[in-house]
N, C-alpha and C positions, 0 to 999 in steps of 0.2 A: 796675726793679732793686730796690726795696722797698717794704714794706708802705706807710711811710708816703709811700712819692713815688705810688702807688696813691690813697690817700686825698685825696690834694692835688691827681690828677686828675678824681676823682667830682667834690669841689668847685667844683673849675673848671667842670666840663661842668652845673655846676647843681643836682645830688644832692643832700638832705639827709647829712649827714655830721655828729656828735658833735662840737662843736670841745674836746672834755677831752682827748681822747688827745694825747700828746706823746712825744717819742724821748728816752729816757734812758741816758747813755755806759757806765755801770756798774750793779754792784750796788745802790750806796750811793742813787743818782739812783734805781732801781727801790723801793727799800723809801721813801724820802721820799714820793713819788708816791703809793705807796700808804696812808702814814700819814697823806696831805694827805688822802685822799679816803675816808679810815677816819672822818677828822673832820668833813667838810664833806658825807656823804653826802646831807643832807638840803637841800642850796643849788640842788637840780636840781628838773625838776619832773617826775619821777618816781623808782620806786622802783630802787635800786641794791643789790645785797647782796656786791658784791664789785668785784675787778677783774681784769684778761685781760691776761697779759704776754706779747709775739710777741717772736722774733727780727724784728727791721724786715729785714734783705738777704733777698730771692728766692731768693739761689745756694745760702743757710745750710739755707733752709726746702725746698727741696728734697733739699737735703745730707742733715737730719735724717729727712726722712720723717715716716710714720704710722705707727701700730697700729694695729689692725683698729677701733679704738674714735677715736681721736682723736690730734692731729697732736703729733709728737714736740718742735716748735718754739712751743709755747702752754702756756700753764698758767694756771689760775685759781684763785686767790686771793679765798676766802670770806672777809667781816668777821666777828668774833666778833659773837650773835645781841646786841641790844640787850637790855639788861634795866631792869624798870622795880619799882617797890613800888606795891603796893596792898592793901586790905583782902579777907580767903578771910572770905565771909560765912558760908557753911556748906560741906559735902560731902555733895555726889547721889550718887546711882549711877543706872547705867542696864543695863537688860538689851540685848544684842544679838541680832543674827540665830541665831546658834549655840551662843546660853545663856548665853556670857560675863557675867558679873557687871560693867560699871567704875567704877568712886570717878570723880567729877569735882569739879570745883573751882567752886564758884558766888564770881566775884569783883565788886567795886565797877568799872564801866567804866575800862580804862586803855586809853590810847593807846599803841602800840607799834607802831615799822616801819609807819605808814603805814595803819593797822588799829586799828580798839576791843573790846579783846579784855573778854568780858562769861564767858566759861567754861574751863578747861583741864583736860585729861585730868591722873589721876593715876595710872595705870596698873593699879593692883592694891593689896590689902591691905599686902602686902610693904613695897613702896614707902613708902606712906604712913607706915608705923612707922620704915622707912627715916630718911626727911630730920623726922617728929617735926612733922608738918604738921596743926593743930589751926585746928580753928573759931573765929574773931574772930582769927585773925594776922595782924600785917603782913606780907604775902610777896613772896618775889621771884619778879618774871615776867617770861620772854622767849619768844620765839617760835622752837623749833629749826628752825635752818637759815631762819632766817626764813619759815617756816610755820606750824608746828603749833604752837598756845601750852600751855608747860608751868611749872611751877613747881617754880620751884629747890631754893629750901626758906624759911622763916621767919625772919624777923628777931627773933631770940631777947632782943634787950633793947628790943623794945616787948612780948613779951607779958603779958597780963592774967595774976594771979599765980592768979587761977582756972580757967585753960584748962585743959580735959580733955583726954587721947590718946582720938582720936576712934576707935570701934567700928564693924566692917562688920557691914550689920545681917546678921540670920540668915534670912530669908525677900526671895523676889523683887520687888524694886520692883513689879512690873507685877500678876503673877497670887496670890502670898501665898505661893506653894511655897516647903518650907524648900529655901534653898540648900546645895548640894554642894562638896567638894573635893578633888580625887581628891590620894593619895600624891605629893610631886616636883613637882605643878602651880601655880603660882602665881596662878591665878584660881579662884574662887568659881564655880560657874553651877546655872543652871534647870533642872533635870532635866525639866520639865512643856515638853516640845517642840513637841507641838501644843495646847495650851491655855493657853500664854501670850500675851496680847494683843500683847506688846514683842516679843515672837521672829519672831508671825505676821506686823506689819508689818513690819518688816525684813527678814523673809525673800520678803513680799511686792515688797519695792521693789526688791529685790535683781534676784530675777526678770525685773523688767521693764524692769530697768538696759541701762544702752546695749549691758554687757559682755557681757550676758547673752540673753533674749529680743528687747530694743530694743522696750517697748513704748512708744511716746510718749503722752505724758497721763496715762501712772499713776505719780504719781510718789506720794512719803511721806505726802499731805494725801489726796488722793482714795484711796489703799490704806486708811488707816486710817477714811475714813467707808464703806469698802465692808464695812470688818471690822466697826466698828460695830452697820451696819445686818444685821450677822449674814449678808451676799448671799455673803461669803467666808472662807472656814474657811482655805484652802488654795490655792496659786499655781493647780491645779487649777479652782476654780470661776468664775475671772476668762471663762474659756469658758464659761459658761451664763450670763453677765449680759447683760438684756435692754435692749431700748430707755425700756423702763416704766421697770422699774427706775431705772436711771440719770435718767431725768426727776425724780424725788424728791431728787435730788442738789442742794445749795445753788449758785448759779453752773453750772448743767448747763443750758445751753439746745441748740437742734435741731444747731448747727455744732458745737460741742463733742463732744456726743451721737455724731455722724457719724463726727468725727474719731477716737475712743479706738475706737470698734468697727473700723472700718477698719482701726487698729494695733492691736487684738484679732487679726483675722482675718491679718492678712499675718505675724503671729509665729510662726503654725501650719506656716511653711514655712522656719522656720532652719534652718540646720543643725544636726546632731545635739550637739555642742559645744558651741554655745551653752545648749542645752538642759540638758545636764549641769552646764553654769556655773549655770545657776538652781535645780536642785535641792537645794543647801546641803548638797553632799556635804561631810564632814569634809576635809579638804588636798586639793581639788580646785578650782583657778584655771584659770584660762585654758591655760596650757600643757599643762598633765595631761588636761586634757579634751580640747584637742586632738589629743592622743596618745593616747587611748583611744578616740576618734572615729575617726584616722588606722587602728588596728589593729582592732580591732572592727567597727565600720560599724554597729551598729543598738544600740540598748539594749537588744534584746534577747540579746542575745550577751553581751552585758556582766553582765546580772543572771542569766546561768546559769555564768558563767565562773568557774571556782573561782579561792581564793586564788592559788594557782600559777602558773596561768595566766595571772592579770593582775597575778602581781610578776613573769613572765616579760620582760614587757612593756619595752624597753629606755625608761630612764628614769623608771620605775616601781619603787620602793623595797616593801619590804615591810609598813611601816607605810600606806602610800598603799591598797595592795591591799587589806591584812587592813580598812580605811574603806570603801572602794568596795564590798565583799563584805557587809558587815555591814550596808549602807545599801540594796543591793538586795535584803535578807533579811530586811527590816522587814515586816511585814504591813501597816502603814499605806502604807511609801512602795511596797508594791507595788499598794493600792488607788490611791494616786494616780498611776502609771506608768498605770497601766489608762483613769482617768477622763482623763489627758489624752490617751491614744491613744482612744478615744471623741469626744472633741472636734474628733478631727482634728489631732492634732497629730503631726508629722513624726518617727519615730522612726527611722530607718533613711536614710542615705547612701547614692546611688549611688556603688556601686566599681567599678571599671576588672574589666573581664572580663580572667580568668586569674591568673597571679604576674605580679609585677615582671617586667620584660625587661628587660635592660643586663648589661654586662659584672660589675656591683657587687651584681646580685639578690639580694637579700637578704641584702644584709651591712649593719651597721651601723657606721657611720663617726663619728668626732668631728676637729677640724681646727682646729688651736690658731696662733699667731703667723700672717705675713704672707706672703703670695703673691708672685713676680714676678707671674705672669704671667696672675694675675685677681685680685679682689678675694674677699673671704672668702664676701658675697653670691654670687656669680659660682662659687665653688667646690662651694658647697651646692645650687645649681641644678642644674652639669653631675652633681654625686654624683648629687641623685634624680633625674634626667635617664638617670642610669645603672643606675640603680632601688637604690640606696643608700637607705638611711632617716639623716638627719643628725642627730646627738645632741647635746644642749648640752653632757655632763659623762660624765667617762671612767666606765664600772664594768663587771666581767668578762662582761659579755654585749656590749663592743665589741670589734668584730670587728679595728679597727687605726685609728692615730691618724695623720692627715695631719700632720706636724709643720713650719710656716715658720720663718723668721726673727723671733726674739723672741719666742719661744713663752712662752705664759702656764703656771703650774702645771699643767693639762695634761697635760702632756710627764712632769711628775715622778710623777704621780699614773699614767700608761698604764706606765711601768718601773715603778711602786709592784706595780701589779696584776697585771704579766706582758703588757699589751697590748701587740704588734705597734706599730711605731712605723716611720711611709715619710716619706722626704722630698720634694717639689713632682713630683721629676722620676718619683720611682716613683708617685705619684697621676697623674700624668700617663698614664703607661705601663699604669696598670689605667682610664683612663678610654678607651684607646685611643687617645689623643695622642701618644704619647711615639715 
């Protein structure tokens, strides 16, 4: 009959179970609870960054339901991030995979949440002029969201009365190229794309990331002595690296050696999306690439398809497009599209012979609030099942919005633009259910 006579049966039967949790009559009894354990988080012997309040009755928690995301009868409650003081020795920068210039923060070791936080991003030039963050301050640091450690800003009555406003320098940490800044942008970057040592390993490691190629053993230590040794310019020549070679590698013995060629060689068969995730196309992640995998099918289709064509693309903006066009129009990266299709690398998707078949052929759908009589996964299936293509976000290329109960924005944004708008029983009725 509730949450917690639940819990009190796990115990019984033997279950590890948390003995912190308690049933509290009101409000009042909720916020103490949570002020107790605001204060005491660290009396446990792990890490806690908040707490989770249920209605305790069954009848309630079915009463309220779910969103398509999470249950209407819970809520979670984040502790503000710890913050602690330490000394900003100096400010780095680093070059990234895609030229970004970042300020980071070189600090004195502090303990925070559980963690010895030793660096913290500073975002951008902006920022730092921002919060007025100078070399030798004492500053304030916490970790957001209890993750990422950043800094707050300086403790303005310990500064040394000779601290400078620190200057972003004017050339790339890594290769010496003056740095860039286009109009509106708030980062600095490397114009030198391929002849930055910082860009090539990160865009190397990028590649062989899990999200990406999934090469196992090449991670950021062995990319950068491959770049080194001059064996790799580009994600490209990670395929012509030999067994020799790699024996010159410091810690490269025969098991090793085995193991990275072997995930050399089975990465030649991902699919074509992953592939375009390691390319360091401009605003292409995982989903984008999917979706131009899903509509396309081969790279080559992709690097002849004009602008148009691939802002056609539902889910596909026209800043995404005019990136993707201008990347397959590069002379370099069309030498390296070539050198990995040489190597054997997998360019092109098996597609389903013909069009879609289903009642929903070629329409494209989006599907916002709650189903009776499936779940939202369960909706998206029978749609492409129906040969629908299912879109995460409304724009004048969807075809019509499945609208449930407690539709999210959505709903406002499909009347915003004119989109067709059906409820459970009419998605039903076009999926042939109804």
């Amino acid at each position: 009959e509730s949450h917690s006579g639940f819990l009190q049966w796990c115990r019984d039967a033997g279950l590890p179970v948390p003995p912190q949790g308690e049933v509290r009559e009101d409000l009042d009894g909720v916020i103490a609870y949570i002020q107790k354990w605001q204060e005491n988080r660290h009396s446990v012997d792990w890490e806690i960054d908040g707490v989770v309040v249920k209605v305790d009755q069954i009848a309630l928690q079915d009463e309220l339901g779910a969103t398509s995301h999470a249950p209407r009868w819970a809520v979670a409650y984040k502790f503000p991030p710890e913050e602690r003081t330490t000394l900003l020795k100096k400010i780095d920068v680093h070059t990234g995979r895609t030229g970004i210039v970042t300020p980071f923060a070189v600090l004195e070791p502090v303990f925070i949440s559980g963690v010895t936080v030793t660096t913290a991003t500073l975002h951008n030039e902006d920022e730092v002029k921002r919060k007025d963050i100078r070399e030798g301050d004492t500053v304030i640091v916490r970790r957001a969201g209890d993750v990422i450690p950043e800094v707050v800003g300086p403790v303005l009555s310990t500064r040394a009365p000779k601290a400078k406003p620190w200057r972003f320098p004017k050339k790339c940490p890594s290769c010496g190229t003056p740095l860039a800044r286009k109009e509106g942008e708030a980062y600095w970057r490397c114009p030198n794309k391929r002849g930055c040592p910082s860009q090539n390993v990160e865009w190397l490691f990028a590649f062989a990331s899990r999200g990406a190629m999934d090469i196992e053993g090449l991670g950021y230590k062995t990319g950068l002595l491959l770049l080194d040794m001059g064996w790799v310019k580009d994600p490209g020549d990670v395929y012509s690296l030999t067994r020799e070679q790699l024996a010159q590698l410091p810690g490269f013995a025969d098991k090793r050696i085995d193991n990275l060629l072997s995930a050399i060689e089975r990465s030649k068969d991902r699919p074509i999306w992953r592939l375009l995730v390691g390319l360091n196309i401009p605003h292409v992640g995982t989903h984008v690439a999917q979706v131009l995998a899903r509509e396309f099918g081969s790279i080559d289709a992709i690097a002849k398809a004009s602008v148009e064509e691939i802002d056609a693309v539902p889910e596909i903006g026209p800043e995404i497009a005019r990136s993707v066009y201008e990347w397959f129009h590069d002379r370099q990266n069309r030498k390296l599209i070539e050198k990995l299709r040489k190597a054997g690398i997998r360019t092109a998707d098996e597609k389903p012979e013909g069009p879609a078949q289903g009642p929903l052929a070629g329409k494209t759908i989006v599907i916002t609030g709650s189903l009776s009589s499936m779940s939202r996964d369960e909706a998206s299936r029978a749609a492409q099942e129906a040969g629908a293509r299912v879109a995460s976000s409304v724009s004048k290329k969807t075809d019509f919005v499945v609208v449930g109960e407690n539709p999210g924005s959505k709903a406002a944004q499909a009347e915003q633009v004119g989109v067709e708008m059906i409820d459970e029983q009419g998605f039903l009725r076009r999926l042939g259910r109804g």
